[in-house]
N, C-alpha and C positions, 0 to 999 in steps of 0.2 A: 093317869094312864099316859104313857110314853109313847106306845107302839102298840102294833098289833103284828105278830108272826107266829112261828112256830117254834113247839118248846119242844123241845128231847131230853124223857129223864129218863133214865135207867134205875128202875125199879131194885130192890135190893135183892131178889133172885137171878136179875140178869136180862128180864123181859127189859124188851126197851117202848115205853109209851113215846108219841108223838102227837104232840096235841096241834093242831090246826086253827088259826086264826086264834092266836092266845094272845091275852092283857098283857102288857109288859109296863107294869105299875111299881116303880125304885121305894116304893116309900110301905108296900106287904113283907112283912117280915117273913110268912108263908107261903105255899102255892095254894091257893083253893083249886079245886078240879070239880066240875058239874057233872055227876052222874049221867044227866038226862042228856048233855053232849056224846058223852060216850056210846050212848047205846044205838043210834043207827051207823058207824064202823064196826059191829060185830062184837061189841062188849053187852057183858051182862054183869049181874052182882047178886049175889045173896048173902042175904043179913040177917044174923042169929046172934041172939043175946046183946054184947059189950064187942061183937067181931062179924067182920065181913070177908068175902070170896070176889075179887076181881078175874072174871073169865073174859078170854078174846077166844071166837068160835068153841065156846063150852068146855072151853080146857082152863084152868085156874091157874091165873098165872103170878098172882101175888094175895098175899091177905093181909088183912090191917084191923085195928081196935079203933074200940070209941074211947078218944081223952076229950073233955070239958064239951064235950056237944060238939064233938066233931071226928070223921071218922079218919084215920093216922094211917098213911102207907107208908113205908122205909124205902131210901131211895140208896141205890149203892154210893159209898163215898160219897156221905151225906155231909160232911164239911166243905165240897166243892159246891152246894147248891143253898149258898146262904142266902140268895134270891133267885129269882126265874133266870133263867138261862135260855135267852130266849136267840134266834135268828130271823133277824126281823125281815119285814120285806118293807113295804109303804109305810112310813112314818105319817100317821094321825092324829091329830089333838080333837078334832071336832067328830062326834059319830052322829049319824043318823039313820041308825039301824034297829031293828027291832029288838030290844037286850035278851028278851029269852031265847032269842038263836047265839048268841057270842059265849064265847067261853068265859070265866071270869072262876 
């Protein structure tokens, strides 16, 4: 972990997520995104089958599948986000915070 800040992606409908106090780790080839972060800013999710429904205030604002045990959201101009794209604020190497509050 490099950083901690905040990441802005654009979802591949257009919705724009903004994650808050995000890892900003060079060496994740992917983004993980923690469900259970999302849900006190007014996100919710439901999951049926191999696919799920990402809601912000109960309107659905992207959907995504299950590949190899993990669930896949499509981000627009997904070649520009070959790693987190993050805006950092305080640079950290050392934490001492409770890890099921951070995002990761």
């Amino acid at each position: 972990m490099e950083a901690i800040g905040t990441c802005i992606l654009t979802l591949s409908g257009g919705f724009v997520l903004k994650l808050e106090r995000a890892f900003y780790v060079p060496s994740f080839s992917q983004n993980l995104i923690s469900n259970f972060r999302l849900v006190p800013f007014g996100y919710s999710f439901n999951f049926k089958d191999i696919s799920f429904g990402l809601f912000y205030n109960f309107e659905c604002v992207e959907n995504g599948i299950l590949s190899d045990g993990l669930y896949l959201i499509g981000l627009q101009n997904d070649a520009t986000y070959s790693s987190m794209h993050v805006q950092t604020g305080i640079k950290r190497c050392n934490i001492n915070e409770n890890f099921s509050m951070l995002w990761h």
